[in-house]
NUDOTOR-921407 format. One record per residue (C-alpha): residue in one letter; residue number from 1; x negated, y, z. Coordinates in Angstrom, 3 decimals. Layout:
<nodes>
+-----+-----+----------+----------+----------+
| res |   n |        x |        y |        z |
+-----+-----+----------+----------+----------+
|   A | NUM |        X |        Y |        Z |
...
+-----+-----+----------+----------+----------+
</nodes>
This chain:
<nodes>
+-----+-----+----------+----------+----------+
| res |   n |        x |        y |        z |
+-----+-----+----------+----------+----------+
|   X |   1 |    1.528 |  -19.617 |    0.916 |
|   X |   2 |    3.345 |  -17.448 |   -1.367 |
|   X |   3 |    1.622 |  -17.101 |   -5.242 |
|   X |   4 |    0.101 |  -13.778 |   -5.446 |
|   X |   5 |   -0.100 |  -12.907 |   -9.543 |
|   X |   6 |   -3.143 |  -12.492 |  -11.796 |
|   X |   7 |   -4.841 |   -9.849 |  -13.544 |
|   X |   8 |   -3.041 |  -10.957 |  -16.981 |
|   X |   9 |    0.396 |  -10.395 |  -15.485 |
|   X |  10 |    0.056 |   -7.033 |  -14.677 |
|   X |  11 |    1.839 |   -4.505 |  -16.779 |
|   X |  12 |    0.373 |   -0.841 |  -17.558 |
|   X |  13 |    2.123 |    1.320 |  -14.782 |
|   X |  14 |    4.176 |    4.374 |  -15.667 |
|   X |  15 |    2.765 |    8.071 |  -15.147 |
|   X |  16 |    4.568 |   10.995 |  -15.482 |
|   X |  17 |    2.918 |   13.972 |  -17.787 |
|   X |  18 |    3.952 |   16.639 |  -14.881 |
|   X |  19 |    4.311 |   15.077 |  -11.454 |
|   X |  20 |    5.839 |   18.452 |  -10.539 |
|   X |  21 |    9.365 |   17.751 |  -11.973 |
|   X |  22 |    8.954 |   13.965 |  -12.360 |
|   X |  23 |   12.487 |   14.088 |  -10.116 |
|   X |  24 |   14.148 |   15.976 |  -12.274 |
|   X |  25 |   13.507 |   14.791 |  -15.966 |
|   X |  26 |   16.184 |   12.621 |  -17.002 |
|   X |  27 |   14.755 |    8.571 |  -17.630 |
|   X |  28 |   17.071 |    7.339 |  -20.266 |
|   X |  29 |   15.191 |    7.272 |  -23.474 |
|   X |  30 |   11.713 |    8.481 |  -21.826 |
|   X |  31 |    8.139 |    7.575 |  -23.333 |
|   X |  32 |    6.006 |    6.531 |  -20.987 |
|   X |  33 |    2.323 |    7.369 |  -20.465 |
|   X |  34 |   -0.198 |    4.650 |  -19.535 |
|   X |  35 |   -2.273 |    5.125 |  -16.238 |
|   X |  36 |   -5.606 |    5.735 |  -17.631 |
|   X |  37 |   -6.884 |    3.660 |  -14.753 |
|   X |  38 |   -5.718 |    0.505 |  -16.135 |
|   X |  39 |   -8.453 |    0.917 |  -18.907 |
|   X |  40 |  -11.652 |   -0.840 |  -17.589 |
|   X |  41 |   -9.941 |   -1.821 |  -14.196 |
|   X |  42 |  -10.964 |   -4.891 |  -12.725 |
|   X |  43 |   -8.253 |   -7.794 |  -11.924 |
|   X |  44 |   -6.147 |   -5.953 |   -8.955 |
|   X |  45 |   -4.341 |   -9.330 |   -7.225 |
|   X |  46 |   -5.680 |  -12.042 |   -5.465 |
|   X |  47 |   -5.618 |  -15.392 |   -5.746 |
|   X |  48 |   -3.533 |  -17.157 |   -2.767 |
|   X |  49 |   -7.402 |  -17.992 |   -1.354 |
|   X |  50 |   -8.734 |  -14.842 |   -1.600 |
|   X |  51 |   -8.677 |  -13.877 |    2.173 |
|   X |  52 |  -12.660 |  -12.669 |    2.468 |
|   X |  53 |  -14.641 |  -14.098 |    6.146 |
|   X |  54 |  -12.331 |  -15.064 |    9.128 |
|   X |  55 |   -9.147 |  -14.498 |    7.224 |
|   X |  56 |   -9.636 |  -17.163 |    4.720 |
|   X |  57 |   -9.193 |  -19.841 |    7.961 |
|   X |  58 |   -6.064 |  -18.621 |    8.550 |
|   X |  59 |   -2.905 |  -20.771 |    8.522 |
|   X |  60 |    0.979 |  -19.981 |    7.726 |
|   X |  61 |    0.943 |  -19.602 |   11.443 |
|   X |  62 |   -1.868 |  -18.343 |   12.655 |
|   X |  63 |   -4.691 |  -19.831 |   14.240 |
|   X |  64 |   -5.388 |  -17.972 |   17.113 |
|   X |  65 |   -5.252 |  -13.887 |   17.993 |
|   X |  66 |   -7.629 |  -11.878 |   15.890 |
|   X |  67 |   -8.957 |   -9.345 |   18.160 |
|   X |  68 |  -10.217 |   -5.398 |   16.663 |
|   X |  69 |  -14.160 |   -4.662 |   16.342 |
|   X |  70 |  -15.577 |   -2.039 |   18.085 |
|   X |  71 |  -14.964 |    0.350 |   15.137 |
|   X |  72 |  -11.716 |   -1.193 |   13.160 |
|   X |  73 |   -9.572 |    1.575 |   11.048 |
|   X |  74 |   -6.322 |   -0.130 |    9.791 |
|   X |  75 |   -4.590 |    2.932 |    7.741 |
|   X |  76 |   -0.624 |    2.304 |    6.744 |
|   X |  77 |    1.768 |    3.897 |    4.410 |
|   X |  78 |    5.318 |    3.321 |    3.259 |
|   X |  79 |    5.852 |    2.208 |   -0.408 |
|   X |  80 |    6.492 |    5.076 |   -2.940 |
|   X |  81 |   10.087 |    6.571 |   -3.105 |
|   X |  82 |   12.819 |    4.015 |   -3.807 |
|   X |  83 |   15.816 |    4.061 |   -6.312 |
|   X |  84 |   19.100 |    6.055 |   -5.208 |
|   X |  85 |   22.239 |    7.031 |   -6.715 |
|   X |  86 |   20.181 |    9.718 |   -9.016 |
|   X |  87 |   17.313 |    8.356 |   -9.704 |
|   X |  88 |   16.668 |    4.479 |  -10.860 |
|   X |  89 |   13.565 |    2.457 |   -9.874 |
|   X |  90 |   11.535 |    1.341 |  -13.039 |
|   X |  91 |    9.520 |   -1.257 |  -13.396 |
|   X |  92 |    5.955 |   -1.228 |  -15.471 |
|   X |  93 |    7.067 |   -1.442 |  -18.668 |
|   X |  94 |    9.847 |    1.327 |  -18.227 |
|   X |  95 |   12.854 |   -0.498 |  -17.530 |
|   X |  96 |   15.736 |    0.100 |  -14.478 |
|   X |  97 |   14.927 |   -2.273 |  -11.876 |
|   X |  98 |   16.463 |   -1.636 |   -8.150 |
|   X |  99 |   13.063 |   -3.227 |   -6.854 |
|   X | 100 |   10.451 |   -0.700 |   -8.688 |
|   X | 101 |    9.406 |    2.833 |   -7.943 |
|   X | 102 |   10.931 |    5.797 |   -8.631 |
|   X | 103 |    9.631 |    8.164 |  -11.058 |
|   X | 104 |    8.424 |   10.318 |   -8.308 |
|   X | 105 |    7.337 |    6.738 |   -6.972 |
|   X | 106 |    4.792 |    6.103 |   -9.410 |
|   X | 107 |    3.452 |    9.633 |   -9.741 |
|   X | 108 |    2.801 |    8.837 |   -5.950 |
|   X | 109 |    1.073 |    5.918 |   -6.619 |
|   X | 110 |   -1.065 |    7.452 |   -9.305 |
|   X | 111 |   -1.921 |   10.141 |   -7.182 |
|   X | 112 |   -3.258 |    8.027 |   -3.944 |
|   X | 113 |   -6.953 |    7.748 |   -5.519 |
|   X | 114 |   -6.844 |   11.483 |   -4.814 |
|   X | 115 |   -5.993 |   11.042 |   -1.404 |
|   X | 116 |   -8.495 |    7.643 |   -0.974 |
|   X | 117 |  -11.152 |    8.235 |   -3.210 |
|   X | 118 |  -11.133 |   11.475 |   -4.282 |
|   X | 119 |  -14.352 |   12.945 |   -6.763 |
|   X | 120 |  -17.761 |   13.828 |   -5.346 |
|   X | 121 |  -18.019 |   16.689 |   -3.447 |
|   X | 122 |  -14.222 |   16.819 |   -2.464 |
|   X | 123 |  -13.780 |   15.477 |    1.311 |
|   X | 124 |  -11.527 |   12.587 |    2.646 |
|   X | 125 |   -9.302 |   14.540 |    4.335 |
|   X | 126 |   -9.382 |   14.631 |    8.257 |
|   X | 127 |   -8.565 |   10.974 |    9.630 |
|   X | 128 |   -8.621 |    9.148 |    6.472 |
|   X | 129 |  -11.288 |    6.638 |    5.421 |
|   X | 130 |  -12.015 |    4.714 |    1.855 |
|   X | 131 |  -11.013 |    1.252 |    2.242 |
|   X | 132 |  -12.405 |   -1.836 |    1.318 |
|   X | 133 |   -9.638 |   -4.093 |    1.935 |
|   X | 134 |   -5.833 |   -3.333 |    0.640 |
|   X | 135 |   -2.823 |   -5.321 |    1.362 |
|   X | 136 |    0.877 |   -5.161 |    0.102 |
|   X | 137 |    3.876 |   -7.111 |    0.905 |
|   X | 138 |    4.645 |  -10.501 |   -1.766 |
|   X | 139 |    6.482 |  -10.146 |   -4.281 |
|   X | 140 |    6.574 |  -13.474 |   -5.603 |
|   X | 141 |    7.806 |  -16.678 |   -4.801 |
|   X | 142 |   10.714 |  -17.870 |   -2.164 |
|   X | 143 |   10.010 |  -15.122 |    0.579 |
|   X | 144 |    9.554 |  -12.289 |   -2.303 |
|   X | 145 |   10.783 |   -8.913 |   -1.727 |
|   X | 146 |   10.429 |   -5.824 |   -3.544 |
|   X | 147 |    7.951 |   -4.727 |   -5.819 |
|   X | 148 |    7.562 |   -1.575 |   -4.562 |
|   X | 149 |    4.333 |   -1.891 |   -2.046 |
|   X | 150 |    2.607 |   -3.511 |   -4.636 |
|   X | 151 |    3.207 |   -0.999 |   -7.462 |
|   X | 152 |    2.437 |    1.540 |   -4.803 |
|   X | 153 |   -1.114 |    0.544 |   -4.338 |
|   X | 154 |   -2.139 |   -0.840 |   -7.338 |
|   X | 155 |   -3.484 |    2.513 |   -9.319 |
|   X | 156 |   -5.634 |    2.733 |   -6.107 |
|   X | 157 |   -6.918 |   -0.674 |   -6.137 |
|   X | 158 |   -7.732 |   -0.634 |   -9.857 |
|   X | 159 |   -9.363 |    2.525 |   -9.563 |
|   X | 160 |  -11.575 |    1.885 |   -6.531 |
|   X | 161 |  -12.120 |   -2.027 |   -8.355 |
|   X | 162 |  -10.432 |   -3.784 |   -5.358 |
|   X | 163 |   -7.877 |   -6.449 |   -4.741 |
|   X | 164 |   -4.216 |   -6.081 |   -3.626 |
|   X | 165 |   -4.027 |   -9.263 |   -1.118 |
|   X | 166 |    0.056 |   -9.627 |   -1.405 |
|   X | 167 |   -0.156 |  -13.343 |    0.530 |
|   X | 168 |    1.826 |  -12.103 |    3.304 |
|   X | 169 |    5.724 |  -11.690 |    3.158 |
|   X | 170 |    7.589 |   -9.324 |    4.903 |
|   X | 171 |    8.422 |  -11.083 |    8.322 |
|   X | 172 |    4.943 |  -12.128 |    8.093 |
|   X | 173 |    4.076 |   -9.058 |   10.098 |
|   X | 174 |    1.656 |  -10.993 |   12.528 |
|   X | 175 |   -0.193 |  -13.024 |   10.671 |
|   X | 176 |   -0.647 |   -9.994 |    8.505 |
|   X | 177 |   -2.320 |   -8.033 |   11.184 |
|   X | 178 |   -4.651 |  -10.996 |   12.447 |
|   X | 179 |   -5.595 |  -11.137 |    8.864 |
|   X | 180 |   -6.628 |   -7.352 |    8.452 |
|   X | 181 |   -8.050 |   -7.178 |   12.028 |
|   X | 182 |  -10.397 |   -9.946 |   10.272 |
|   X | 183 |  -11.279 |   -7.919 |    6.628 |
|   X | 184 |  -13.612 |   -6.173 |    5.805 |
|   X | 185 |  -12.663 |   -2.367 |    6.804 |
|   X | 186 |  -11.586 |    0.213 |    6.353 |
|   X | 187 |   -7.908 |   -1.565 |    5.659 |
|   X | 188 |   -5.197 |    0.051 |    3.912 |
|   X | 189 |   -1.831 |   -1.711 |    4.495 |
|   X | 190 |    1.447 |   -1.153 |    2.144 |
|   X | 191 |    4.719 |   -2.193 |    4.087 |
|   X | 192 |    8.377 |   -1.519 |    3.916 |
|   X | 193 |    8.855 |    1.571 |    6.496 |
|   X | 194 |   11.488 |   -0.588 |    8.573 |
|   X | 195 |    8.892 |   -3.342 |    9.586 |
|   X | 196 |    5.726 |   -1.377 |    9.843 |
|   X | 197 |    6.606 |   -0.676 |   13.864 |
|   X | 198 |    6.198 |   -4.779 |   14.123 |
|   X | 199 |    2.669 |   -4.449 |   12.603 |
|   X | 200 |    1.564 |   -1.432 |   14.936 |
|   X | 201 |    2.705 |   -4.153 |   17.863 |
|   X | 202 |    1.408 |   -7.138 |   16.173 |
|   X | 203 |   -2.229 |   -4.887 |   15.967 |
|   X | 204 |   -2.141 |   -4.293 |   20.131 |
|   X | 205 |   -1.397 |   -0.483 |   19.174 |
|   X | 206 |    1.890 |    0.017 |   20.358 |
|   X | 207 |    0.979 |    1.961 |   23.732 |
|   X | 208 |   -0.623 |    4.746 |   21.136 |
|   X | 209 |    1.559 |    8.131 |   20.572 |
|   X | 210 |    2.571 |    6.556 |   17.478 |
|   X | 211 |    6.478 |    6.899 |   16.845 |
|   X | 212 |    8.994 |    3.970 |   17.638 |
|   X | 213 |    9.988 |    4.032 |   14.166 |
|   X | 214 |    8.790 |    5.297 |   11.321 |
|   X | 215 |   10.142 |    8.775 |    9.910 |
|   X | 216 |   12.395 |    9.040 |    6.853 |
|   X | 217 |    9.576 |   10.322 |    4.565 |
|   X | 218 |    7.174 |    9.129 |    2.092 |
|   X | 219 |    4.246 |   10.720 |    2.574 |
|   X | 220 |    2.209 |   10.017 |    5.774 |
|   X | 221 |   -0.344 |    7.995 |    6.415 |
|   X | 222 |   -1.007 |    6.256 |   10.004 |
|   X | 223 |   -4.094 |    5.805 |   10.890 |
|   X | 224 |   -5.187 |    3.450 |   13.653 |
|   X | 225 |   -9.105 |    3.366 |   15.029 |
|   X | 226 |  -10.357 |    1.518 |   17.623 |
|   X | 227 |  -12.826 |    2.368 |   19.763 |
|   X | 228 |  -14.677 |    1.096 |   22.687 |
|   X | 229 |  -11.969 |   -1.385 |   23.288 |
|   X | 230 |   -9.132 |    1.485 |   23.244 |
|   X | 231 |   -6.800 |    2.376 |   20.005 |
|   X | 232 |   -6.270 |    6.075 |   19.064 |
|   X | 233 |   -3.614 |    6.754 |   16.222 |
|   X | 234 |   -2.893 |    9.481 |   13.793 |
|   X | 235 |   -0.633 |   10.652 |   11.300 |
|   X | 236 |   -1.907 |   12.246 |    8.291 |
|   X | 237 |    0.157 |   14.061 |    5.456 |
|   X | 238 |   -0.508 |   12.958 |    2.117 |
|   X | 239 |    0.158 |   16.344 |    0.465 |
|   X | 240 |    0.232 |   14.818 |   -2.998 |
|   X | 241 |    3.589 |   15.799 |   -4.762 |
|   X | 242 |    5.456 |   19.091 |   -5.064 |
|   X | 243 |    7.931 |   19.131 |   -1.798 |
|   X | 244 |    5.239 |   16.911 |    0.574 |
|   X | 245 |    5.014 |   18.771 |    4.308 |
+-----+-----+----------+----------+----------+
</nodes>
């Protein structure tokens, strides 16, 4: 099973002071301001035998199909924006690294408590639930690949005093969805966009509306309930950054 880090190797993560041009500023030189979530946040990865209830028997692969409750919500999203010829990915301590966020990455990622958890007496938008169990893909170890869905999910997890569970590898798409058809829900998932379509079929939801493929954007949510023995799906904008639909 692929190491998932500690608390004590996570790095404060990057926020911009104005999310509105984050884009635009240029990143050479740039001071960076420490998510104020970090502060008294809990430890945000688990151990690799963290899996809570039925997940913890699972083995590399699989030990039988997981099937949903009567009420399961699995919500997905696609890792914050990604480096391209303009703008570099940084890691958390502010250096170029192809695998990190984006500036506009991270202010994504410290924006999603908004969207998850927002204050008393705003609503969870229509669709959207709090969860109680996250998961991103591993980045460390021999099937490691970008850091991106972790960084994307960690300023949630450390605000809501959760857990990233990062034991599954991309490719690992169906043991990943026995596992969260097992956790305690509402589950939030964190996946590279290209692969997500093999968790929707690995879940039983493919016969949904939900598209083949997932759009070239960075700010939906899918949401997955299931009910009475029959899934329903829908996509939610995140409307969190200047220039979401």
């Amino acid at each position: 099973m692929p190491h998932s880090r500690s608390s004590d190797d996570m790095s404060p993560i990057p926020a911009s002071a104005a999310a509105s041009s984050a884009a635009d500023r240029p990143l050479v030189g740039r001071r960076w301001v420490l998510a104020g979530l970090a502060a008294a946040a809990p430890a945000v990865l688990a151990a690799c035998g963290g899996h809570k209830g039925a997940a913890a028997a699972l083995s590399p692969h699989g030990a039988g199909k997981a099937t949903p409750g009567n009420s399961t919500v699995i919500m997905i999203i696609r890792h914050g924006e990604k480096p391209d010829k303009h703008h570099p990915g940084i890691d958390e301590h502010g250096h170029e690294d192809h695998k990190s966020l984006t500036q506009r990455g991270w202010d994504r990622a410290n924006a999603l408590p908004k969207l998850f958890d927002p204050p008393a007496g705003k609503p969870l938008p229509a669709g959207i639930q709090r969860p109680r169990t996250i998961y991103a893909a591993t980045d460390q170890g021999p099937n490691a690949g970008a850091h991106r869905m972790r960084q994307t999910v960690t300023p949630l997890a450390r605000h809501m005093g959760l857990k990233v569970d990062t034991d599954y590898a991309e490719s690992e798409e169906g043991n990943l969805a026995k596992a969260a058809l097992s956790a305690t829900g509402p589950v939030l998932i964190c996946w590279e966009h290209s692969r997500i379509p093999d968790i929707v079929s690995a879940l039983g939801a493919s016969d949904t509306d939900v598209p083949d493929e997932w759009p070239d954007r960075f700010d939906l949510v899918w949401v997955f309930t299931h009910t009475n023995g029959t899934w329903a799906f829908r996509q939610v904008n995140q409307h969190l950054l200047p220039g979401d639909d």
